[in-house]
C-alpha positions in Angstrom: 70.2 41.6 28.1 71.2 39.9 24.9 73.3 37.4 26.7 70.7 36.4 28.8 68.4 36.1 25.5 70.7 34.2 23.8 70.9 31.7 26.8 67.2 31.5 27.1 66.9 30.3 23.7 69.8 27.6 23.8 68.4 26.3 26.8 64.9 26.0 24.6 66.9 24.0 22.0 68.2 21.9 24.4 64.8 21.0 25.7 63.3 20.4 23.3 66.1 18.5 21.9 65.6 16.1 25.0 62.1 16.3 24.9 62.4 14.5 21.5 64.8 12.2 22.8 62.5 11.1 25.5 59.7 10.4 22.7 61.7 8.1 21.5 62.7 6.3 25.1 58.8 6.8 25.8 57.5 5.2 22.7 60.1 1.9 23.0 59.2 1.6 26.5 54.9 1.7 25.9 55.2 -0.9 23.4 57.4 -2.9 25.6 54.4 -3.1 28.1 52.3 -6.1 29.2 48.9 -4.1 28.0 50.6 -1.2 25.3 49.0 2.1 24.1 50.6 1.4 20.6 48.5 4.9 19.6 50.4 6.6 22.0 53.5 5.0 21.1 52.9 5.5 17.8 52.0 9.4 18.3 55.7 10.0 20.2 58.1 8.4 17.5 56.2 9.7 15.1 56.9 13.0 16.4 60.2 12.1 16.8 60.3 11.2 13.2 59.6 14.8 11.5 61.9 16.6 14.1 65.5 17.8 12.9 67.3 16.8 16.1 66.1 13.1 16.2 65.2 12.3 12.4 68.8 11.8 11.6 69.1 9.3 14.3 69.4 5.5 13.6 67.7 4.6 17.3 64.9 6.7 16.3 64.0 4.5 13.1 64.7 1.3 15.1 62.3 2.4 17.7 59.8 3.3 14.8 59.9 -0.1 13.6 60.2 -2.0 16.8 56.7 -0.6 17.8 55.3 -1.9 14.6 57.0 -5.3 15.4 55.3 -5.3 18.9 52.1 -4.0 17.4 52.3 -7.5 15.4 53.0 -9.7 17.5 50.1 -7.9 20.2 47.6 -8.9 17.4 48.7 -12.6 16.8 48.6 -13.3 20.2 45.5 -12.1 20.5 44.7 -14.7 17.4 46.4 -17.3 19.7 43.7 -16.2 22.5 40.9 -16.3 20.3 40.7 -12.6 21.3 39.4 -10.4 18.5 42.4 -9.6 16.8 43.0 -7.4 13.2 44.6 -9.4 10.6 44.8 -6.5 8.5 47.0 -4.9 10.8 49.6 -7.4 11.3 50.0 -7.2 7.2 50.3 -3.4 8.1 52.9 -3.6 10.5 54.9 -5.7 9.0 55.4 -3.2 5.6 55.6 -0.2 8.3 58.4 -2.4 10.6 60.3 -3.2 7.3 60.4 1.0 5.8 61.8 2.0 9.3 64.5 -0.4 9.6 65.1 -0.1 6.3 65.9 3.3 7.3 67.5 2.8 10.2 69.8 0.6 8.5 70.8 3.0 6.1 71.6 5.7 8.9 73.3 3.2 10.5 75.9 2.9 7.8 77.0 6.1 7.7 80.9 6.2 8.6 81.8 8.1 11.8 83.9 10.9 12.3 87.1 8.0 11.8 85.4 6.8 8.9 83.8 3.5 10.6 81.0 2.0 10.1 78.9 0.1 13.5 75.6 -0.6 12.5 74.3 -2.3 15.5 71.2 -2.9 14.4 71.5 -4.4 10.9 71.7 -8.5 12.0 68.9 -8.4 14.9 66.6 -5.9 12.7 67.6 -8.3 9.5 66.3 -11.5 11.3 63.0 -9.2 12.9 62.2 -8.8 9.1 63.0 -12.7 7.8 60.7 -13.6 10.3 58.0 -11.5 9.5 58.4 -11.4 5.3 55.6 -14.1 4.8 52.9 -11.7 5.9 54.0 -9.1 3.2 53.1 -11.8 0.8 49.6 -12.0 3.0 48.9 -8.0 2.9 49.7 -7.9 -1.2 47.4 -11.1 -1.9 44.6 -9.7 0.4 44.6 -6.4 -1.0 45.4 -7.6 -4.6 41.7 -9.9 -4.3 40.0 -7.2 -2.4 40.4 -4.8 -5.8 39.1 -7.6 -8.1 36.2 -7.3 -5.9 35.9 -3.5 -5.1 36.0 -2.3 -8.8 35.3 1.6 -7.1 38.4 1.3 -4.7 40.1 -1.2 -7.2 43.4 1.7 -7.2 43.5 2.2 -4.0 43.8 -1.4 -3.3 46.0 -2.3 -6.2 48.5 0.4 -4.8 48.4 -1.4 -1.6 49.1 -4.7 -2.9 51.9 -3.0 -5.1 53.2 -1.9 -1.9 53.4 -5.6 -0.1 54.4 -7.0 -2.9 57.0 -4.4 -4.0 58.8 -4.5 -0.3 58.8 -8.1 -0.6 61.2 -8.3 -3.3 62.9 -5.0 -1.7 64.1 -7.0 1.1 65.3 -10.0 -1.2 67.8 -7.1 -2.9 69.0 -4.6 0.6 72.4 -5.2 1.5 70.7 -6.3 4.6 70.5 -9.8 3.3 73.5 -10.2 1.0 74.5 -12.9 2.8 71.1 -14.8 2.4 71.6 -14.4 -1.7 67.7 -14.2 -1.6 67.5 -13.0 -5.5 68.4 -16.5 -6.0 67.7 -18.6 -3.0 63.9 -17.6 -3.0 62.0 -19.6 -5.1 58.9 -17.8 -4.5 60.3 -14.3 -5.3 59.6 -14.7 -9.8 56.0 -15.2 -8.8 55.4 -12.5 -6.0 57.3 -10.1 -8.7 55.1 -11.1 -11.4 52.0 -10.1 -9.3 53.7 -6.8 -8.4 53.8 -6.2 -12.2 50.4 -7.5 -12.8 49.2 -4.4 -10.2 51.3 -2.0 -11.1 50.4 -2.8 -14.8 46.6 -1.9 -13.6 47.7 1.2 -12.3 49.6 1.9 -15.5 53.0 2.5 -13.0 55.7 1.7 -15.7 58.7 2.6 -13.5 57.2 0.0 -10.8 57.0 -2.5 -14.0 60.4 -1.9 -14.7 61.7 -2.1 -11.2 60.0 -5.5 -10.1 58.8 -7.3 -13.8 62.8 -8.4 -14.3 62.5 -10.4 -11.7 60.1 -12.5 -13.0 61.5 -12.7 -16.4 63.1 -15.7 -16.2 60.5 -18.2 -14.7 58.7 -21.1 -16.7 55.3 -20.0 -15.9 55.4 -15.8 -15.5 58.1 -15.0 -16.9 56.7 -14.4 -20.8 54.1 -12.7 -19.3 56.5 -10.1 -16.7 58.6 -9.7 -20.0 55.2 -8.4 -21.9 54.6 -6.2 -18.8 58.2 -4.8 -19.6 57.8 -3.7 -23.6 54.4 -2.8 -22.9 56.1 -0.1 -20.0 58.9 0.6 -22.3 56.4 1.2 -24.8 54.5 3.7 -22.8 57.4 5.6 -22.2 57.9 6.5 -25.8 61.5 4.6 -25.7 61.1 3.0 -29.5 64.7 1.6 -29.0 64.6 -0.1 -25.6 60.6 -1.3 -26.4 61.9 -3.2 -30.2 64.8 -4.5 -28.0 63.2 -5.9 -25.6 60.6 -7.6 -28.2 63.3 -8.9 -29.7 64.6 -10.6 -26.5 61.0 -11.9 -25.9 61.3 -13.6 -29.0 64.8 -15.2 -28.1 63.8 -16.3 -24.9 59.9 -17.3 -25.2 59.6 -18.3 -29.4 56.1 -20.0 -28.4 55.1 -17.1 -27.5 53.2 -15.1 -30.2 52.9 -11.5 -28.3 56.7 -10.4 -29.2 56.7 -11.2 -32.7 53.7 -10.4 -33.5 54.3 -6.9 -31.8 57.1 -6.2 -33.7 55.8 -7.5 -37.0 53.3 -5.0 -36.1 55.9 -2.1 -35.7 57.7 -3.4 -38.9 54.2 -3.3 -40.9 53.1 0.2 -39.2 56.3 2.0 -40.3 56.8 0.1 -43.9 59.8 -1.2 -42.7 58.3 -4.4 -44.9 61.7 -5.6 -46.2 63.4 -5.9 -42.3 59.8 -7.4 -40.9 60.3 -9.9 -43.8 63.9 -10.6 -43.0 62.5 -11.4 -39.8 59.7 -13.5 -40.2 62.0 -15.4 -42.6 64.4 -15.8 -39.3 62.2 -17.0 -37.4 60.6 -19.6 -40.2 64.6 -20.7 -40.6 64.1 -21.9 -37.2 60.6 -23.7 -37.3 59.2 -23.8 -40.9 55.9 -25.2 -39.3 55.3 -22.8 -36.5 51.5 -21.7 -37.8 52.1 -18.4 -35.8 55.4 -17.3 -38.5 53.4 -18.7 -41.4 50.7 -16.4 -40.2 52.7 -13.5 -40.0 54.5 -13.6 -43.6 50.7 -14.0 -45.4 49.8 -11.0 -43.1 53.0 -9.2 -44.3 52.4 -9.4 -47.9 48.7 -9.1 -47.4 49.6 -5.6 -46.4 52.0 -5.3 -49.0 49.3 -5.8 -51.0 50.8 -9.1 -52.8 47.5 -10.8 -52.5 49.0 -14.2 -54.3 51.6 -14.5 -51.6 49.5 -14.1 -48.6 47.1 -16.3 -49.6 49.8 -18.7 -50.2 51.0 -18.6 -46.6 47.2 -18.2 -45.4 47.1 -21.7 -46.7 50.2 -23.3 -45.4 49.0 -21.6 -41.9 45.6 -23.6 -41.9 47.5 -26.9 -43.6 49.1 -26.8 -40.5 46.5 -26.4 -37.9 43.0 -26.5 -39.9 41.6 -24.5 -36.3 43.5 -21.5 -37.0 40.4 -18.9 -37.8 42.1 -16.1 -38.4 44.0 -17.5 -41.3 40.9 -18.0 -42.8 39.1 -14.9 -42.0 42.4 -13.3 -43.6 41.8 -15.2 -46.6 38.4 -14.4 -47.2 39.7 -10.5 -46.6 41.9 -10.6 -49.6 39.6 -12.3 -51.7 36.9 -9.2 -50.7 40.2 -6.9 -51.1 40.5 -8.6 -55.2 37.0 -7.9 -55.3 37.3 -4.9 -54.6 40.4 -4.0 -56.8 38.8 -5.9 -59.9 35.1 -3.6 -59.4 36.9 -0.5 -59.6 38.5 -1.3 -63.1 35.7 -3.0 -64.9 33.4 -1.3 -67.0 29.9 -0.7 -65.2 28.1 -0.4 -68.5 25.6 -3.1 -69.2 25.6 -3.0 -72.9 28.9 -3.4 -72.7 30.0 -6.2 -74.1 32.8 -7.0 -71.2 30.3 -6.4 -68.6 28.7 -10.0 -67.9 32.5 -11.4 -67.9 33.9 -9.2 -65.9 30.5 -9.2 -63.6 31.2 -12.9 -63.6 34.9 -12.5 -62.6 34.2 -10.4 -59.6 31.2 -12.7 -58.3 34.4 -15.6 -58.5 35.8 -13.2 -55.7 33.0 -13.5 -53.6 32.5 -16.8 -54.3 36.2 -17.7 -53.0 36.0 -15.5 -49.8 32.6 -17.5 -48.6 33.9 -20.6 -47.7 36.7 -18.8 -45.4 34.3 -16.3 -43.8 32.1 -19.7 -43.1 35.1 -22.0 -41.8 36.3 -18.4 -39.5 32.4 -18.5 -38.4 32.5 -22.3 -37.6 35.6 -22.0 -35.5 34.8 -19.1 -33.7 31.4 -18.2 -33.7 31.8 -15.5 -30.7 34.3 -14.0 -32.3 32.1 -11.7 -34.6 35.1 -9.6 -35.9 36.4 -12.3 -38.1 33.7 -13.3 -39.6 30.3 -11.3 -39.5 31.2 -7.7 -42.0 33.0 -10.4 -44.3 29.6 -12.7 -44.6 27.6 -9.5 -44.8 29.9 -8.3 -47.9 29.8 -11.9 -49.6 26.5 -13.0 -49.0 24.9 -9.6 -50.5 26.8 -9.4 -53.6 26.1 -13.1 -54.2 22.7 -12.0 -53.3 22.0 -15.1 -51.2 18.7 -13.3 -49.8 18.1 -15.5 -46.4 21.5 -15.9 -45.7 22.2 -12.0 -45.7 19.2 -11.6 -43.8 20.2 -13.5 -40.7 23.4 -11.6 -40.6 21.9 -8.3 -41.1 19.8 -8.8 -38.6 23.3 -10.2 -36.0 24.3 -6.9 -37.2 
């Protein structure tokens, strides 16, 4: 009785071992057809997908993605038509085609049982996916606008675009396309990485940053920009060493560029690490004395270290450089409020003291300094409030220029 048990059950297996064989068969065969039933095409390798006895199978995943390719090219020639067609799904299809011969490809390369590999599939699925690569550049630029626009699905969509974007550089680097040296043949590829940065950067997705953003890092437009999008990531990730490193390398590669320096001046300054940030900035001044954004820097390092003398010498050299640069002067009238300040808390606040009206007289000389750079920060930048408006609204009340500090306690 057990024997005949035992049979019943292998003969189960088996069927339902061919049964998931013929999906597979079934599904190629639908979508090879004049008028296909890609849902029911779809539904059968799907199936075949999940199942232990076919999952492992290269055909199956080459069957997977040749339904998607005929799903494609079903909708385009409806476009050709002028039938109603869904651009939406051909961008669809396309990323679907490329995961399941990606797939299939690495089943494919598994050695057999004499430790040889015959991937069949790997140069016709290769060309399938050359062929149809433009349209993952469609799918991530029509989901990538659609979440500027759609600020309630803005994730969802930004994932999506991630996704097109991301499996167009994928291609560029399978061993599929070694041949094509893509990574350097594609001139396109820095600025379709950049734009997978720029959307997994909204989704705060540092390993897709990291993954994607390097391959942008070296092109003249982007590539300062995919390099911020990696220290920013690196920064996230609490890794202090790799984040200063790769500021450093920002520096070294883009020196126009003010966010790296200024980031790890920052750093420097945050952790009173003055006398390397200064050894720095000096570095960097070494190699352009004029560069206003250096000069900048070194006033703001000893405004910080509180030698007010210093950074109000560089304050100066910064705008006798470039007369436009407002925060230099906003800076500038900061330290002169920061004197004032310094001064008011040593001198005698006794009237009938006979120090009082010189000293009073010394700390309106403060005030009096700082006024012309909160009004030159104002001048430049007038929408810029935060350089300029709490600085007026100190110096023009203890000045006590009544109609003056009215107008900017009433901005206030």
């Amino acid at each position: 009785m057990k024997r005949v048990f035992f049979s019943v059950v292998l003969l189960l297996a088996a069927s339902f071992t061919f049964a998931q064989i013929k999906n597979v068969k079934d599904a190629k065969s639908i979508a090879s057809e004049m008028k296909p039933d890609f849902a029911k095409a779809e539904s059968l390798i799907n199936a075949a997908l999940t199942n232990p006895e076919t999952k492992d199978n290269p055909e199956t995943w080459n069957v997977a993605g040749f339904v998607q390719q005929k799903r494609s090219a079903k909708e385009m020639e409806n476009a050709y038509l002028r039938k109603p067609y869904d651009t939406l799904q051909v961008y669809k299809s396309a990323l679907e085609m490329c995961k399941y011969y990606f797939k299939c490809d690495e089943l494919a390369q598994v050695p057999d049982e004499k430790g040889k590999i015959k991937n069949k599939y790997r140069k016709p699925n290769a060309a399938t996916i050359m062929g149809e690569r433009g349209n993952l550049i469609n799918g991530g630029i029509q989901y990538f606008n659609m979440a500027m626009g759609d600020e309630a699905k803005a994730k969802e969509y930004n994932q999506k675009a991630l996704d097109f974007f991301g499996a167009y550089i994928d291609v560029a680097a399978h061993p599929m396309f070694e041949k094509e040296n893509l990574l350097q043949t594609d001139t396109v590829l820095p600025q379709i990485a950049y734009y997978a940065s720029l959307a997994a950067a909204k989704l705060e997705d540092n390993a897709s940053i990291l993954k994607y953003a390097p391959y942008a890092q070296d092109d003249k437009e982007v590539g300062k920009y995919a390099m911020e999008f990696i220290s920013t990531a690196l920064k996230a990730q609490g890794d202090t060493d790799k984040w200063i490193a790769s500021l450093k390398n920002g520096i070294q590669k883009y020196p126009d560029h003010p966010f790296f320096f200024g980031h790890l001046i920052d750093y420097y300054s945050n952790n009173n690490k003055y006398d390397e940030a200064m050894q720095f900035a000096d570095e960097m001044l070494a190699k352009d004395a004029k560069n206003t954004f250096y000069l900048y820097v070194k006033g703001y390092l000893y405004h910080n270290m509180k030698d007010y003398d210093n950074a109000i010498k560089f304050y100066m050299q910064t705008v006798e450089v470039d007369p436009n640069y407002a925060e230099a002067y906003s800076n500038m009238g900061l330290v002169y409020c920061q004197q004032a300040q310094d001064f008011s808390e040593k001198a005698t606040t006794d009237v009938n003291d006979p120090k009082y009206k010189e000293e009073q007289k010394i700390l309106k000389s403060f005030y009096e300094k700082a006024r012309p750079n909160y009004e030159k920060a104002r001048a430049l930048k007038p929408d810029v409030k935060d350089l300029w408006l709490q600085g007026l609204y100190r110096v023009y009340y203890n000045l006590d220029m009544g109609p003056e500090f009215k107008e900017i306690e009433d901005m206030m």
